[in-house]
C-alpha positions in Angstrom: -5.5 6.8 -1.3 -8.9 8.0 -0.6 -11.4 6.4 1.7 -14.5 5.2 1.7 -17.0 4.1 4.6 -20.7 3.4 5.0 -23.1 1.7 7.0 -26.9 0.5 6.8 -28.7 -0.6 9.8 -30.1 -0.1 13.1 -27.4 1.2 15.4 -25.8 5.2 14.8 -24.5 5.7 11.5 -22.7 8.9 12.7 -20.6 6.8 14.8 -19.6 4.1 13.2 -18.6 6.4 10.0 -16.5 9.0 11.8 -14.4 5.9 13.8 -14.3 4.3 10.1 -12.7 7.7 8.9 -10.1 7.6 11.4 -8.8 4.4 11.2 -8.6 5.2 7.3 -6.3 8.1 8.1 -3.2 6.2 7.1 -4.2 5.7 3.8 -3.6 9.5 3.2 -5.7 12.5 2.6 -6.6 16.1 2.4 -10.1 16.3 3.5 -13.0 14.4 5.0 -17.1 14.2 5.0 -19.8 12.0 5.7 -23.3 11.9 4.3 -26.3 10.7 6.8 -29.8 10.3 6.1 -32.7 11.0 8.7 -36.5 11.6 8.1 -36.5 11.8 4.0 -33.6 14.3 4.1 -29.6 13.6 3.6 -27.6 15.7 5.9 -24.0 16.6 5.0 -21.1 17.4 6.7 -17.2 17.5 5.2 -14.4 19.8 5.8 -10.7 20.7 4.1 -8.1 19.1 6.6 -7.8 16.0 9.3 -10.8 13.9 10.5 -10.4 15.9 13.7 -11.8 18.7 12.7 -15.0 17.0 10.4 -15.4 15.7 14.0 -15.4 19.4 15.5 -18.0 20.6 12.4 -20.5 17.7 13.5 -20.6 18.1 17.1 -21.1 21.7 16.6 -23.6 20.6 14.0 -25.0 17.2 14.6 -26.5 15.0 12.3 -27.4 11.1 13.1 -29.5 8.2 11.3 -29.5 4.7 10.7 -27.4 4.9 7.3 -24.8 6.9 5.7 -22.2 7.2 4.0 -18.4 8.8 4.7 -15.0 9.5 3.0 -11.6 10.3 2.9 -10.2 12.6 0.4 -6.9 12.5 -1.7 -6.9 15.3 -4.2 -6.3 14.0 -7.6 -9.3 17.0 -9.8 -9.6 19.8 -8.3 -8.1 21.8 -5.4 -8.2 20.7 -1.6 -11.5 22.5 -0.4 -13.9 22.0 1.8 -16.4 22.6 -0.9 -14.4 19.6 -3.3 -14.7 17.5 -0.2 -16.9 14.1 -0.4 -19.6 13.3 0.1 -21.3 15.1 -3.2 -24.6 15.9 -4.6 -26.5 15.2 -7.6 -29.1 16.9 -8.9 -30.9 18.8 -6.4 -30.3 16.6 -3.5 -31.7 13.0 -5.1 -28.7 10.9 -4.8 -25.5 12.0 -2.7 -22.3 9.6 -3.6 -18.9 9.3 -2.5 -16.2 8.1 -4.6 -12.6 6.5 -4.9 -10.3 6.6 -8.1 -10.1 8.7 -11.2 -13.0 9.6 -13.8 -10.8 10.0 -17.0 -13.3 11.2 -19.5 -15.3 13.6 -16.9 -14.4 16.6 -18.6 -16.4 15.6 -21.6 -19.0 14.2 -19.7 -19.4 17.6 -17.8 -20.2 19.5 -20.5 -22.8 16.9 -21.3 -24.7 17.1 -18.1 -24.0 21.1 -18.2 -26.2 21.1 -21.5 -28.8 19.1 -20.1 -29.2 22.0 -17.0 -26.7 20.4 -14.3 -24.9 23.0 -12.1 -21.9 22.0 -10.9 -20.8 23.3 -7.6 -16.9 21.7 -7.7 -13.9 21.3 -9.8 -13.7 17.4 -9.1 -14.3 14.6 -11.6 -16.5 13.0 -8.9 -19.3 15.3 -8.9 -19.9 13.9 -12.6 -20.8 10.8 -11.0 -23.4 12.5 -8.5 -25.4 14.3 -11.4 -25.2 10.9 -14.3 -26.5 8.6 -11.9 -29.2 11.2 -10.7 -30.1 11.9 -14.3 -30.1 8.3 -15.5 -32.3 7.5 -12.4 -34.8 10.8 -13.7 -34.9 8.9 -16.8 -35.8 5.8 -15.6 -38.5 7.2 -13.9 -39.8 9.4 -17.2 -39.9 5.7 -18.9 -42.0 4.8 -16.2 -40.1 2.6 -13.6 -42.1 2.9 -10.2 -40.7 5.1 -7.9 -41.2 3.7 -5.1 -39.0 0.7 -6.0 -35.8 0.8 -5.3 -34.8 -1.6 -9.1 -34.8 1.8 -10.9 -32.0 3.0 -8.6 -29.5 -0.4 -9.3 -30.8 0.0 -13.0 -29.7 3.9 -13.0 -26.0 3.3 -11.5 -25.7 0.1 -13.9 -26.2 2.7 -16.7 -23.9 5.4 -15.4 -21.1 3.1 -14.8 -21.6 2.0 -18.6 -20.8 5.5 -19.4 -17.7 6.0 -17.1 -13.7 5.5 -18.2 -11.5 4.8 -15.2 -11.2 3.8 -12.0 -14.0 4.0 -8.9 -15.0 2.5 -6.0 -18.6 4.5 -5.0 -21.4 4.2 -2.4 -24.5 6.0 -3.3 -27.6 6.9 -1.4 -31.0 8.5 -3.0 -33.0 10.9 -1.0 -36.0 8.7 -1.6 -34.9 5.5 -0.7 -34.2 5.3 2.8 -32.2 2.8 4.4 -30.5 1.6 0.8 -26.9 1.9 -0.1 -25.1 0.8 -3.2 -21.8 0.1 -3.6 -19.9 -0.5 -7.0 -16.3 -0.8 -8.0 -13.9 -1.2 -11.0 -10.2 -1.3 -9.9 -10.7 0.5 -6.4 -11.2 -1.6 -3.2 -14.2 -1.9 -1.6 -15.0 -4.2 1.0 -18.4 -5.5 2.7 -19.0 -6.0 6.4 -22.0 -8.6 7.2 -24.1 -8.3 9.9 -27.5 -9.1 11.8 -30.2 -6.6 10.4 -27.0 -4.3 9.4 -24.4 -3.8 6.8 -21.0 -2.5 6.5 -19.2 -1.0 3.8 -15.0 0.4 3.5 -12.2 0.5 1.2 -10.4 -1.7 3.3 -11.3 -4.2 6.0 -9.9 -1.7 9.0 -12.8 0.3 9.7 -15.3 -3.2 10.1 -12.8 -4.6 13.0 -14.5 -4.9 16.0 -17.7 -4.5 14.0 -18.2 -7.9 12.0 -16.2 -10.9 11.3 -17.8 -11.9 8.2 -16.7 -10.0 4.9 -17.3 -9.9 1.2 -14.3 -8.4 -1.1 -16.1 -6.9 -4.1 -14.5 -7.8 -7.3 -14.3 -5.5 -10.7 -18.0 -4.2 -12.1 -19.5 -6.1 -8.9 -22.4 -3.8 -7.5 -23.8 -4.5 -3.7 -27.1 -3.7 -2.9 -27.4 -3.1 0.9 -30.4 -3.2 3.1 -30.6 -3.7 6.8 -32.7 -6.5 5.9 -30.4 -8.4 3.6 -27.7 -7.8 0.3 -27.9 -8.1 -3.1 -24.8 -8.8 -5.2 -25.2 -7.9 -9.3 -22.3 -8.5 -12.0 -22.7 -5.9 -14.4 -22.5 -8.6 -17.1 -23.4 -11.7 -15.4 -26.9 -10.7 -13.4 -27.1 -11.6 -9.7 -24.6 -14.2 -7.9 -24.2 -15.2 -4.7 -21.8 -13.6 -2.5 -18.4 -15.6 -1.3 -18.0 -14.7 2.8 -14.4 -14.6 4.0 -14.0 -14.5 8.0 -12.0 -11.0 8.8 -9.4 -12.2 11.0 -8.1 -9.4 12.5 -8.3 -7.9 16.1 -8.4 -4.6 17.3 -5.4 -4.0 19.2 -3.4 -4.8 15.8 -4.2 -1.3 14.9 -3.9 0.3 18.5 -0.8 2.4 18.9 -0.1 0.3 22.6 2.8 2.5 24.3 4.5 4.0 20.7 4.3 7.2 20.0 3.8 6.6 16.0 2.6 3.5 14.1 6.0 3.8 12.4 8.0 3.6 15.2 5.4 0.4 16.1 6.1 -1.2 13.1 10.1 -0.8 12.9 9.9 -3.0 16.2 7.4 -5.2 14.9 10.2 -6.4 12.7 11.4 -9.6 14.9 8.0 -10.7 15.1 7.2 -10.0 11.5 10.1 -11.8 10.1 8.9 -15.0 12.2 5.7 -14.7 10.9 6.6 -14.7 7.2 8.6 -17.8 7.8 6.7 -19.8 9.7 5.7 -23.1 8.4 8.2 -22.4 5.5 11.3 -24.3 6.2 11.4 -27.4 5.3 14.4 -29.3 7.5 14.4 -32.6 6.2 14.8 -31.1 2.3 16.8 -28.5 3.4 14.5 -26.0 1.1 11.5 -23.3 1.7 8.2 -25.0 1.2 5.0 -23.0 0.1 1.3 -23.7 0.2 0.2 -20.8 -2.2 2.8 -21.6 -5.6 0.3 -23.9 -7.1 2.7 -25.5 -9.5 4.3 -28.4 -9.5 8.1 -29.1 -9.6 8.4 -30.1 -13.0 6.7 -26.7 -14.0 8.8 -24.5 -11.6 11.8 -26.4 -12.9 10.8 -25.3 -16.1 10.8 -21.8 -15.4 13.7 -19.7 -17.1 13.4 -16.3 -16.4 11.6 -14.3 -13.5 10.1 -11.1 -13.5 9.6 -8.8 -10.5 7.6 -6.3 -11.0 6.5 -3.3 -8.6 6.7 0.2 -6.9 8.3 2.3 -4.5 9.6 0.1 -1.7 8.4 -3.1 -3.2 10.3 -2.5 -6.3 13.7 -1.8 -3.4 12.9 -5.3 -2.1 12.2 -6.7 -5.7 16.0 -5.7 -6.2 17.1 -7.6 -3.4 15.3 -10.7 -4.8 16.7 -10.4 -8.0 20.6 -10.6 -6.3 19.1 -13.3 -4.4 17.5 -15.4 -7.6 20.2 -15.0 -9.8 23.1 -15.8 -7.0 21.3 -19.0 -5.5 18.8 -20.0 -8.4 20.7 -19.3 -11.2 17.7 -17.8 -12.8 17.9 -14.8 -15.2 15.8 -11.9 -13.2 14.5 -8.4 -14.2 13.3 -5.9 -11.9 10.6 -3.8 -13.4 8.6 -0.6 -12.1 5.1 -1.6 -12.9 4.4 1.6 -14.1 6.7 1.6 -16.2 5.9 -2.6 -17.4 1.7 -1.9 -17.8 2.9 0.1 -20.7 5.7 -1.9 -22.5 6.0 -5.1 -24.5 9.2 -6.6 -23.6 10.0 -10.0 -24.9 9.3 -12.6 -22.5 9.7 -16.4 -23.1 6.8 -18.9 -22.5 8.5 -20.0 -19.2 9.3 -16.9 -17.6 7.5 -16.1 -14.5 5.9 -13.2 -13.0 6.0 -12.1 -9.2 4.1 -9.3 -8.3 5.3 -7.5 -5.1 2.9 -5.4 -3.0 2.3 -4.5 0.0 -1.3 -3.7 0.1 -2.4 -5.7 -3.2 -4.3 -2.9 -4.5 -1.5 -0.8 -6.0 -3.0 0.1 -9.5 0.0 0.3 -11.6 1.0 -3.1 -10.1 -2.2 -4.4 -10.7 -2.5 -3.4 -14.2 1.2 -4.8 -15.0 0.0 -8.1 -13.5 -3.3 -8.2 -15.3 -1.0 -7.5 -18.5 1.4 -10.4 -18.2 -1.7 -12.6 -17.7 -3.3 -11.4 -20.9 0.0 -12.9 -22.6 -0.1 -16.2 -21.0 2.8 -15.7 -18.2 2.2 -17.2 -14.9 1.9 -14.4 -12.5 2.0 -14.9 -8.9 2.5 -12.4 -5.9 4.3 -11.8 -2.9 1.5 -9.5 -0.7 0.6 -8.8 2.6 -3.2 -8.2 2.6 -5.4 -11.5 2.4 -8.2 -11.2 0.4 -7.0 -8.1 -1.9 -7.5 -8.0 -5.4 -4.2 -8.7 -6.7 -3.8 -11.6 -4.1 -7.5 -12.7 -5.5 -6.7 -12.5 -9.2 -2.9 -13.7 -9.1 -2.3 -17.4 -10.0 -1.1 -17.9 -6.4 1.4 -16.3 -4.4 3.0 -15.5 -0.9 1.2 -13.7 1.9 4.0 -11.9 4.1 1.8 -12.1 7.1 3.6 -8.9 8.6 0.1 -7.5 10.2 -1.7 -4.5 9.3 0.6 -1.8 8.2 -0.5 1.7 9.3 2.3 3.7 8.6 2.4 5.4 5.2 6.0 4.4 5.0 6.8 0.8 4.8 9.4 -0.7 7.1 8.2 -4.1 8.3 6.7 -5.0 5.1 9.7 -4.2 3.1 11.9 -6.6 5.5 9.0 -9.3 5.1 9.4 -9.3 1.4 13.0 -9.5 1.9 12.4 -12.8 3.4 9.7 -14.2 1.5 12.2 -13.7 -1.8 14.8 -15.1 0.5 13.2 -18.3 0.8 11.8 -18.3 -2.8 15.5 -17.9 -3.9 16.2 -21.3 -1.8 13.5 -22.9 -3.2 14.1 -22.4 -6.5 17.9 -22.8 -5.8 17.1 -26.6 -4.1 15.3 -27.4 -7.2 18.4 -26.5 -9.6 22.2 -26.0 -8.0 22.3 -25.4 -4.6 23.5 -28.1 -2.5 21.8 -29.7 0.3 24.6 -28.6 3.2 24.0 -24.8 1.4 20.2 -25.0 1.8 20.6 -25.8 5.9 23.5 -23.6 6.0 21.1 -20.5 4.5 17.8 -21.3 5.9 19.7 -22.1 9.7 20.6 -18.3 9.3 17.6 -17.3 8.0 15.9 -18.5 11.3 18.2 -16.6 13.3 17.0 -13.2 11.4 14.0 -12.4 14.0 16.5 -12.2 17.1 19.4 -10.4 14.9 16.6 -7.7 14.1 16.2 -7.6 17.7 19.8 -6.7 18.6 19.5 -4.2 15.6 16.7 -2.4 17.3 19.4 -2.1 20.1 21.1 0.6 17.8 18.2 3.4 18.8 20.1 5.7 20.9 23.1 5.6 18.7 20.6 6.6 15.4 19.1 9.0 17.8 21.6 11.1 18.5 23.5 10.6 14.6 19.5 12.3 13.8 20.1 15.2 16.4 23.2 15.7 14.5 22.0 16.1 11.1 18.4 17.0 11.4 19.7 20.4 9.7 20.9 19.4 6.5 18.5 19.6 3.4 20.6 16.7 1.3 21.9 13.3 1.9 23.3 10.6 -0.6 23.0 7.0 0.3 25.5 4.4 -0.3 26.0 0.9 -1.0 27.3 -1.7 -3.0 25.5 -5.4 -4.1 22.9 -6.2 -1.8 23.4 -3.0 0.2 22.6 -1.1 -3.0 18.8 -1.7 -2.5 19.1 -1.0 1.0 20.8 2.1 0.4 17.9 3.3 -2.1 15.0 2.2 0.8 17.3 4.4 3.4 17.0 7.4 0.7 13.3 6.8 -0.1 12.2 6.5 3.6 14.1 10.3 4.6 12.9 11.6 1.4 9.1 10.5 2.7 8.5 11.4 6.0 11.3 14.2 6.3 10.7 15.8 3.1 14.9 16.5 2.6 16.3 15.6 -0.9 17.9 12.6 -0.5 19.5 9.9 -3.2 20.6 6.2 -2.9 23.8 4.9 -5.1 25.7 2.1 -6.2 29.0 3.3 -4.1 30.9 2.6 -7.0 29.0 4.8 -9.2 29.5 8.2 -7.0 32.8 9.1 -9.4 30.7 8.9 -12.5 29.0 12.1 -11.4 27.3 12.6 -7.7 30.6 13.0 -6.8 30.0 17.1 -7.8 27.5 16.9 -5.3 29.6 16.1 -2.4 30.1 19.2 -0.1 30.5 20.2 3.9 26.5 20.9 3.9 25.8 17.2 2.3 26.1 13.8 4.3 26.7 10.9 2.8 25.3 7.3 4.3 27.5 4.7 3.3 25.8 1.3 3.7 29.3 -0.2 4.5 29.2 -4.1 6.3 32.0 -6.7 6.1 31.7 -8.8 3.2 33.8 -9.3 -0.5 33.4 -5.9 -1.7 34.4 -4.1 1.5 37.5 -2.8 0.7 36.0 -1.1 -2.1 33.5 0.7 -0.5 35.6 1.9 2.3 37.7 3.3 -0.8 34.4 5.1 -1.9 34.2 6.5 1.5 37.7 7.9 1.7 36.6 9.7 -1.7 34.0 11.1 0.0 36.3 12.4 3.0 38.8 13.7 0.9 36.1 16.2 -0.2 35.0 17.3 3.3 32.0 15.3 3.2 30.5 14.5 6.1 30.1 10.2 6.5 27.5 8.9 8.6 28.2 4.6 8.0 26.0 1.8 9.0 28.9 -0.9 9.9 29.5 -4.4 11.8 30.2 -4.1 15.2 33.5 -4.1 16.3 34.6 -2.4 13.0 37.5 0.2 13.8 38.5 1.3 10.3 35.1 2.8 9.8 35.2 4.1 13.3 38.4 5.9 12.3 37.2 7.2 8.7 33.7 8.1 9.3 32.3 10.7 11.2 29.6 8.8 13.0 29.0 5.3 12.8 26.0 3.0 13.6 26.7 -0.7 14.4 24.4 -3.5 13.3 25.0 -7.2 13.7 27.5 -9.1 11.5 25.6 -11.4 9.8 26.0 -13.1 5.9 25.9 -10.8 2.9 22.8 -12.1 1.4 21.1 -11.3 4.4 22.7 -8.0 5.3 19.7 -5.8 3.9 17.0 -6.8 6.5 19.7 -5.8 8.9 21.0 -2.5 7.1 17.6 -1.6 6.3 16.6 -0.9 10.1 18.5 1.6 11.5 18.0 3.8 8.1 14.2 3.6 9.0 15.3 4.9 12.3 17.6 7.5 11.0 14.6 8.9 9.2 12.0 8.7 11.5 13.9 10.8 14.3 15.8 13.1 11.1 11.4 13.8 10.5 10.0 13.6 14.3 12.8 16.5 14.7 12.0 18.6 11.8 8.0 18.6 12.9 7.5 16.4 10.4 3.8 14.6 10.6 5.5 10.3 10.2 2.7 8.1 9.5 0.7 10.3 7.6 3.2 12.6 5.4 2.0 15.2 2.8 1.1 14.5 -0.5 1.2 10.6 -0.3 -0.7 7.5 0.3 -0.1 4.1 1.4 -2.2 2.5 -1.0 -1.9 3.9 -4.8 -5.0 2.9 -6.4 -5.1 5.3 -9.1 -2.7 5.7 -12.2 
């Protein structure tokens, strides 16, 4: 989603906002600016395409001061222009804003402001936000507030806000006020950096790395009043509090590229290391069961737990899938997949005891969010399984799991979708220990669970061979994907991840299923992955790939080494590690992220930051 940076302080402004911009890149976007403000005057500079070429436009045209403010632009109102670009204006120049998230009832705001005499200049909800808070902050000084104090500025953006339906995050600056920055939110991420005689603000902790180590996660209708010379923090409802400081513990060259060519490609081989991460301190030996610090139940309240919900999106939802084989084989526990999106809005009946996990990656995907918030409202326990510490769903859940994968960069999951793989693999133990599975199971599962971080590493082996399968079939325009039980997820993330970065049409299967329709779709010009391991079903899927042949399709299959009947039936044929069924997807899973990162790098395709999408989804 959009991005937001801003600084107040002592030290360039211009600097720190445009290196803030780029490492927001990988959140997606169409467009960036940044606002600055120098001798009583707020200098703007933003531009339709990459950060690159903002860049270009301010060294051409420089503008430099001790605060500002900078953004990121996904288009959700209005067309992708330089002119709908952020940062924009109010009034005549008084306050200048930028803005994450959707204004739902602008349109009828608009024509308000219109018939009080304010021009618009864009098609985008945000500007709405520039010209209220500049008109509520003229009214504040008609009913005599003293303009030179800066109370009539918090007391104009409380007012707006009241007046506002949706979703923002926003940093504002007046004209008159130099050297004050407000921040406010209300379901999009905002983060505060702390410093000596300086401030720091971003919609996620990347851009303050390197800059501070002390941070302050804004919650919902929070406002932050920022000074060089010290914050203010206001509930809208509450009045002031006192700001809760979290130490930002990551390092810089977590979000260097090091000798990879794309963050992608990075984080597929982060994998082995990611996996040992997400386990670590987990397995409990002596018990032969996963142990976990976050859960905050007791036994006799897990034991007590009938049903389990998973809820999520996009890849999450692919791994949610995987946990819900994994549950209902080992735990014995009735478990729904749902797309949150799809959940926020529905009111199915759930018993007293049935639990909620929320699955995210970045713990700031709205439609997970507001499913989560949802269940809550009804009394479920709702816990998640997320990889960013200190986000909002990982704040508001009733505990949870942090994956622990690292920063994810890539707009395309890989490493975090194998890390919530393995987090539900050890919830599925330790929920199974507590009900049927035996103790000689438990050690048997969790010994090969251990083993996953140097099996991933012989996976990776398979790069060449994916290589040139992707040289092969870079040309096609569809694929169908493959697989049966726990492959079945795996086959959908395969699908999902070509469909992303290399823009082909591609759709993932139950094997099973292909004679109950896609079957019409099988031709010369359309490959078909088959997901196809050893394990109990394998003789049927091989029968679904013979299907396939019989119709001249071409069969690309992701096998267990040393398997010659594939090698005779398909047309090309990766080879992964032979490992247990229940853990075949974190395998399976890597050379289809492979397959479509080369299938994209060869088709010119941009892979960490493809069009149209964003890594975090923080608006409905």
């Amino acid at each position: 989603m959009c991005g937001i940076v801003g600084y107040v302080g002592f030290r360039s402004a211009t600097e720190f906002l445009l290196e803030g911009l780029r490492r927001l890149e990988y959140r997606g976007y169409d467009s960036a600016g940044i606002a600055v403000q120098k001798n009583g005057e707020i200098g703007i500079r933003k531009r339709k395409g990459r950060v690159e070429e903002l860049c270009r436009l301010v060294a051409a045209n420089p503008i430099d001061g001790t605060s500002g403010i900078g953004h990121t632009r996904w288009a959700t109102h209005g067309e992708t222009t330089d002119l709908n670009s952020h940062p924009h204006v109010g009034g005549n120049g008084e306050v200048v804003i930028v803005h994450n998230g959707v204004i739902e009832n602008y349109a009828k705001l608009k024509t308000h402001l219109q018939t009080l005499g304010y021009v618009f200049r864009t098609t985008t909800d945000s500007e709405v936000i520039a010209h209220m808070i500049c008109h509520q902050w003229l009214q504040q000084i008609k009913l005599g507030a003293d303009p030179d104090s800066s109370s009539s500025c918090l007391k104009a953006i409380e007012a707006s806000l009241d007046k506002f339906k949706g979703t923002y995050g926003i940093g504002v600056m007046f004209r008159e006020f130099p050297n004050l920055l407000i921040a406010a939110r209300v379901g999009s991420p905002l983060v505060i950096g702390v410093g000596e005689g300086e401030y720091f603000l971003a919609s996620d902790a990347s851009p303050l790395v390197g800059c501070t180590e002390e941070i302050i996660y804004l919650s919902d209708n929070e406002l932050a009043v920022l000074r060089p010379e010290g914050m203010e923090l206001h509930h809208r409802d509450t009045g002031q509090r006192k700001p809760s400081i979290h130490v930002l513990d990551q390092v810089t060259n977590e979000l260097d590229l090091g000798s990879y060519e794309h963050y992608m490609l990075k984080e597929i081989f982060e994998q082995p290391e990611s996996l040992e991460n997400c386990m670590r301190g987990r397995i409990d030996d002596d018990a032969a069961t996963a142990k976990f610090g976050g859960l905050d139940f007791d036994p006799q309240q897990l034991r007590q737990v009938d049903r389990v919900v998973l809820t999520a999106c996009g890849t999450s939802w692919h791994a949610g899938l995987v946990g819900e084989y994994l549950l209902e084989e080992f735990a014995r526990i009735p478990t729904e997949v749902e797309y949150a999106s799809e959940l926020r809005y529905r009111n199915p009946p759930m018993t007293q005891n049935t639990m909620v996990f929320a699955i995210t990656q970045s713990g700031e995907t709205a439609d997970t969010l507001a499913a989560m918030r949802e269940c809550q409202r009804k009394g479920h326990q709702s816990l998640a399984i997320c990889n960013v510490v200190g986000s909002t769903i990982a704040r508001e859940s009733d505990g949870g799991i942090y994956l622990h994968a690292g920063p994810e960069i890539g707009v395309a999951s890989t490493k975090a979708f194998t890390s919530q793989v393995t987090a539900l693999t050890l919830l599925a133990i330790y929920f199974g220990r507590m009900r049927h599975l035996s103790y000689p199971a438990g050690k048997r599962m969790l010994n090969q669970l251990r083993e996953m971080p140097s099996v991933i590493e012989r996976t990776l082996k398979c790069h060449e061979q994916v290589q040139a399968v992707a040289d092969k079939y870079h040309g096609f325009d569809n694929f169908l994907y493959l697989g049966r039980l726990y492959n079945f997820p795996a086959a959908l993330e395969g699908a999902l991840k070509l469909k992303e970065i290399s823009y082909i049409h591609a759709e993932g299967y139950p094997a099973a299923e292909m004679k109950h329709g896609p079957i019409a779709l099988v031709d010369e010009r359309t490959p078909s992955v088959f997901v196809v391991p050893k394990g109990g079903i394998y003789p049927k899927v091989m029968s679904n790939l013979e299907e396939v042949k019989a119709r001249r399709g071409p069969v690309i299959a992701i096998a267990c080494e040393g398997d010659r009947r594939v090698q005779e039936m398909a047309d090309d044929v990766i080879y992964v590690p032979d490992v247990e069924e229940f853990l075949q997807p974190m395998v399976t899973s890597v050379p289809l992220q492979l397959l479509a990162y080369h299938i994209a790098l060869l088709r010119g395709c941009n892979v960490d930051r493809p069009r149209n999408l964003a890594k975090s989804v923080t608006v409905e």
